[in-house]
Legacy VTK file of the C-alpha trace (Angstrom):
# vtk DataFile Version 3.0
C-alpha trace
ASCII
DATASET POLYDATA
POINTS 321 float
84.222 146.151 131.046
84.701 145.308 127.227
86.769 141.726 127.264
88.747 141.835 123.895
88.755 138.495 121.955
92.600 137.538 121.607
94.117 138.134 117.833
94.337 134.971 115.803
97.990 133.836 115.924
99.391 135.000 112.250
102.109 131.736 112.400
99.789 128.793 112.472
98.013 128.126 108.674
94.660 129.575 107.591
92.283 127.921 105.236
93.791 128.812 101.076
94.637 126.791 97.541
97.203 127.678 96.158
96.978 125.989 92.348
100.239 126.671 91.048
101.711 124.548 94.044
99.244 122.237 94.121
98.422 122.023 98.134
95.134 123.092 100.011
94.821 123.753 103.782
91.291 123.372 105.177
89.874 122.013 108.407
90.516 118.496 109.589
86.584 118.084 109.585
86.626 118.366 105.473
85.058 115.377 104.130
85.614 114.436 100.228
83.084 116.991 98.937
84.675 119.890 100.256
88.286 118.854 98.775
86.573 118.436 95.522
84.836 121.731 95.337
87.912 123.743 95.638
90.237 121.535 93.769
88.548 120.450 90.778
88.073 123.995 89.792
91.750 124.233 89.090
91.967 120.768 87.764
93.796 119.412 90.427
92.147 116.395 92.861
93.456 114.347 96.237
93.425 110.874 95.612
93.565 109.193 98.777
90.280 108.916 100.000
89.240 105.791 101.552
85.510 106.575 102.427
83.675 110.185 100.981
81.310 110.680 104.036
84.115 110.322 106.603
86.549 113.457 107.597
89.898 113.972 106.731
90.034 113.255 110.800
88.597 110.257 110.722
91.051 108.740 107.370
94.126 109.475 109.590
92.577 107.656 112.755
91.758 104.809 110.646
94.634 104.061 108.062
98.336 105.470 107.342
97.258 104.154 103.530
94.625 104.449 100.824
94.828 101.968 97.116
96.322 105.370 95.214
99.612 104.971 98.470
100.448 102.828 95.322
101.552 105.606 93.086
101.585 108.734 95.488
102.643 107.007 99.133
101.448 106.800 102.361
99.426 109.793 104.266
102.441 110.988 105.896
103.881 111.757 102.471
100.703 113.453 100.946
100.057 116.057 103.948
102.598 118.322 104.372
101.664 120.794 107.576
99.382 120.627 109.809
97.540 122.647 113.096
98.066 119.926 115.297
95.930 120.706 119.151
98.438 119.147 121.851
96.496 117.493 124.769
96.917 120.558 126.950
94.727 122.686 124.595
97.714 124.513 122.511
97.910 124.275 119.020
101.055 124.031 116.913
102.073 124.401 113.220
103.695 121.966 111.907
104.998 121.190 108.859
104.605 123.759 105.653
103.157 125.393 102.764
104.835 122.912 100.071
106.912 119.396 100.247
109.902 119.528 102.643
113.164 120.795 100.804
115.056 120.168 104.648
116.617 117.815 106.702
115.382 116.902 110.282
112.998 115.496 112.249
109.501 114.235 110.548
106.988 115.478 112.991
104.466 114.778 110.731
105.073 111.204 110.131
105.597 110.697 114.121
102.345 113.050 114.705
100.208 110.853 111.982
101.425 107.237 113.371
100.867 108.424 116.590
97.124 107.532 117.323
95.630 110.005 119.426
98.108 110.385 122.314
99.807 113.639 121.541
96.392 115.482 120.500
94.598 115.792 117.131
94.377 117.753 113.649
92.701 120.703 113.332
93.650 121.964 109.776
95.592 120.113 107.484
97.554 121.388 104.344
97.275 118.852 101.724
99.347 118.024 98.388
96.997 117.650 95.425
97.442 115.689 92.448
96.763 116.764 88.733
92.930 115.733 87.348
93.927 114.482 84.055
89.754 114.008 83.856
89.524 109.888 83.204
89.484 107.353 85.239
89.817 103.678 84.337
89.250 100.731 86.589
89.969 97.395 86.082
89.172 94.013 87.556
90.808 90.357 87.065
88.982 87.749 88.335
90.880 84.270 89.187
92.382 82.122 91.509
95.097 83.368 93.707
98.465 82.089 91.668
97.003 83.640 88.419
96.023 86.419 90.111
99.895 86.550 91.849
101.389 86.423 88.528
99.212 89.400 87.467
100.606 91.806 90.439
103.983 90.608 89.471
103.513 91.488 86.003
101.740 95.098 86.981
104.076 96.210 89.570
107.667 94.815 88.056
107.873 96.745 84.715
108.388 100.147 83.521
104.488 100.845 84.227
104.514 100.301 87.569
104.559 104.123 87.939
101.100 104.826 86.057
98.712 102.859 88.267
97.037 104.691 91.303
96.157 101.502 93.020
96.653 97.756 92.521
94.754 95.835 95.075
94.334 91.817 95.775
90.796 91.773 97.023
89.472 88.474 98.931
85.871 88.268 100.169
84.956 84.862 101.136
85.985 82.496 98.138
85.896 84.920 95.686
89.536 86.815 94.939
90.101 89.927 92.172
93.019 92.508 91.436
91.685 95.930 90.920
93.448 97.943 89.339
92.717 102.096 88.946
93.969 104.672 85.915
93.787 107.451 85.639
95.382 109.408 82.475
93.281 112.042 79.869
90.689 110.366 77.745
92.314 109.670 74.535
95.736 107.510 76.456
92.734 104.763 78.698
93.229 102.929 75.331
96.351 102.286 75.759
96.349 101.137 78.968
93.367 99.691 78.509
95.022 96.732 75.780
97.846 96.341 78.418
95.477 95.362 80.972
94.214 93.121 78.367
97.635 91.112 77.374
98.436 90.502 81.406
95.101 89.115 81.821
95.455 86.730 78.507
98.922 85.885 79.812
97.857 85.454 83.131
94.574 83.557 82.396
92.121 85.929 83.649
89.519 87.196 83.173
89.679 90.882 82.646
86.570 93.444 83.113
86.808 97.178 82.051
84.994 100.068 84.010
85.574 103.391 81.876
85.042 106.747 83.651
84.617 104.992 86.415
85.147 106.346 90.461
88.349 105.912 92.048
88.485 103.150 94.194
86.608 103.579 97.689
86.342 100.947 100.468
85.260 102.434 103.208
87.362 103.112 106.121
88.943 99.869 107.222
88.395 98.429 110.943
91.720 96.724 111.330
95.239 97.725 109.259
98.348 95.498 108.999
101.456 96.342 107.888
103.435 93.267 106.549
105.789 93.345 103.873
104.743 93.451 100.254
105.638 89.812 99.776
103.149 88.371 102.344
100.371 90.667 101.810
98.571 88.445 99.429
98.618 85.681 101.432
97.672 87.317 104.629
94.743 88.992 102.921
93.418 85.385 101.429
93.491 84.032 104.946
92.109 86.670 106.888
88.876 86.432 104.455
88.425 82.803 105.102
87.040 84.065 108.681
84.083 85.859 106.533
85.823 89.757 106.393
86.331 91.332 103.086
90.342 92.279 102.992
91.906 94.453 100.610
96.016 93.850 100.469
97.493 97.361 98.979
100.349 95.172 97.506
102.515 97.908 96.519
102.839 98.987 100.068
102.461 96.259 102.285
99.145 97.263 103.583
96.029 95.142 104.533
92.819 96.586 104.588
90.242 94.360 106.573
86.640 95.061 106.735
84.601 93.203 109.508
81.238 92.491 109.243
79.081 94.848 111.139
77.751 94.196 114.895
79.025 92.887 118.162
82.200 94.005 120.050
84.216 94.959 116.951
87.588 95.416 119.448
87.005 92.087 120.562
86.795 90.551 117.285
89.819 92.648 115.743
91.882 91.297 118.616
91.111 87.464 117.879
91.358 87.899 114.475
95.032 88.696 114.446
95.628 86.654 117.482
97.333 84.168 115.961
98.965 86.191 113.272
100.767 88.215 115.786
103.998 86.546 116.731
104.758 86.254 112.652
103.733 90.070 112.075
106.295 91.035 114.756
108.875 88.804 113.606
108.860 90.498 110.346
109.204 94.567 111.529
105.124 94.246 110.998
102.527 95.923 113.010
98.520 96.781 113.125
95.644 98.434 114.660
92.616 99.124 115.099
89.946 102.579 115.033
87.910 100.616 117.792
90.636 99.802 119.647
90.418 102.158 123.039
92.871 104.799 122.736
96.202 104.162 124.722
97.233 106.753 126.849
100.772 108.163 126.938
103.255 106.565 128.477
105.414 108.017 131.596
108.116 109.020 128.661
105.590 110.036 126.526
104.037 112.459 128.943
107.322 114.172 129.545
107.972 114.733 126.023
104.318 116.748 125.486
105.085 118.800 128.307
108.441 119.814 126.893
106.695 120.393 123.038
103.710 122.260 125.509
106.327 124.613 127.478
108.346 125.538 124.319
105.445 126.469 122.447
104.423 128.581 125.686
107.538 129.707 125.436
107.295 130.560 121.879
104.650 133.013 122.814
101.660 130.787 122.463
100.665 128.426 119.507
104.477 128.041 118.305
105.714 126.742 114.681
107.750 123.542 114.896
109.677 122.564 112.102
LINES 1 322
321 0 1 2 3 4 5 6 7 8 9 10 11 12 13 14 15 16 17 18 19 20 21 22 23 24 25 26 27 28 29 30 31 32 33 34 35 36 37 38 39 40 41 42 43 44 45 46 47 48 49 50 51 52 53 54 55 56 57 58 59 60 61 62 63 64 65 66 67 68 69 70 71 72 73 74 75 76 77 78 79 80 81 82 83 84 85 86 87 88 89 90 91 92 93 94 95 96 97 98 99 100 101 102 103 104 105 106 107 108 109 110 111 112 113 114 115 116 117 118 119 120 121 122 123 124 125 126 127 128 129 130 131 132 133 134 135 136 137 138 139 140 141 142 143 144 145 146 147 148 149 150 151 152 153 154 155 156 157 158 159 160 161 162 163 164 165 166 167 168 169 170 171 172 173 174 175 176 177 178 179 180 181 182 183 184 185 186 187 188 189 190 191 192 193 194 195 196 197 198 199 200 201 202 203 204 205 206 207 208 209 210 211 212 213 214 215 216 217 218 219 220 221 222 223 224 225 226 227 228 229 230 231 232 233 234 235 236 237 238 239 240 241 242 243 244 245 246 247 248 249 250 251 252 253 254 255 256 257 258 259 260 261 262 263 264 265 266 267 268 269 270 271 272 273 274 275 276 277 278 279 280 281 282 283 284 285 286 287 288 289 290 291 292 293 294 295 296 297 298 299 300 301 302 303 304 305 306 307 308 309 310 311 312 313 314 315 316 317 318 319 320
């Protein structure tokens, strides 16, 4: 007897570009290359990558943010469906084609925050940016309260909204602000002498990268959300215990890179040790890719298996909204 392989299930997305709207959808598994082959041929490019040999997978297990969150938001805000697997083996759509126009629940923001507990992405449907084809990167070099009144003077003016990223970097002693264009060729001049006043005002030195990449870290080990006040600080202490840290100020976001080797759970968890009771106080949080994934809770489990038996119910993989 012939056995019939089942129909693929028309409602959940399929791999396309669509350049007029900007927005991709191809498998979770993608890694930087494959975004950039089928959107720089339409001029259009994602900017929030955090390491080019890891999968899209693998920067939403790690990070909610990347340095361009600065100008184009977290993760949450930059994917805009998804084919999400549910523990039990189903797979949903969620989410759609272009940026949400309704009101209602954000299952994608829930889904992406979520850690692994409610099941994985399969595909994801991304928003691209425009390539303008430049990119500019620039570095001040100082001591911390020069370099604080540099992110004050890049990210309270009127062009806030042009950088993609403006990082506080602290590795060991040594602090920077990087900060990344990118614009066509024949406007980096102008940002380039703007650069150049903060840093005189400032008293910093300034260096000047032209066509340079976007900024790439790598894909962090631990991730703190503070608020954007404290991130500076948090970010200059935390590399005193020999970790590079990288404090997205715009968003609140700390980046910290351990050095590699031994138990790197165990060392995440005394590193924020004592940082925890002020984190919490403020509405903070963090985690941790090593960290051993958390099962769901008792409530938690009764919510999948009411998403699993109205997809069933649906007739299979299901669309949620």
């Amino acid at each position: 007897m012939k056995t019939i392989a089942p129909m693929p299930d028309e409602r959940l997305f399929t791999p396309f570009i669509d350049a007029v709207d900007g927005t991709l959808c191809l498998p979770a598994g993608a890694r930087a290359a494959d975004i950039h082959a089928q959107a720089a041929a339409h001029r259009l490019r994602f900017p929030l990558i955090l390491a080019a040999d890891a999968t899209l997978r693998e920067h939403l297990g790690a990070a909610t943010h990347a340095p361009s969150s600065c100008r184009f938001g977290p993760y949450c805000d930059n994917i805009l469906g998804l084919n999400w697997r549910l523990p039990g083996g189903r797979i949903a759509r969620i989410g759609e084609r272009v940026v949400k126009t309704t009101t209602g629940y954000d299952w994608l923001r829930f889904l992406l925050h979520s850690g692994s507990r409610f099941g994985e992405p399969v595909d994801c449907v991304l928003r691209l940016r425009p390539d303008c084809g430049f990119d500019l990167a620039a570095r001040f070099d100082g001591r911390v309260p020069a370099l604080r009144g540099c992110v004050s003077r890049l990210l309270h003016s009127g062009w806030m909204h042009w950088w993609d990223a403006v990082d506080f970097i602290a590795e060991g002693a040594a602090t920077s602000v990087r900060v990344a264009v990118h614009c066509p060729p024949d406007e980096a001049r102008i940002f380039a002498e703007h650069l150049a006043r903060i840093a005189a005002e400032v008293q910093a030195e300034l260096i000047l990268q032209h066509d340079a990449p976007p900024p790439s870290d790598g894909l962090p080990d631990v991730v703190i959300k503070t608020t954007p006040d404290r991130a500076i600080g948090l970010a200059d202490e935390l590399a005193r215990d020999a970790v590079r840290c990288v404090a997205l100020v715009y968003s609140g976001v700390v980046h910290v890179h351990l050095r590699a080797g031994g138990d790197l759970a165990e060392r995440a968890h005394a590193l924020m040790q004592p940082h925890l009771g002020e984190l919490h106080a403020l509405g903070g949080d963090w985690h941790s890719r090593w960290l051993p994934e958390t099962p769901p809770t008792v409530t938690e489990s009764r919510w999948i298996e009411t998403l699993e038996r109205a997809i069933h119910q649906a007739g299979g993989s299901g669309v949620v909204e």
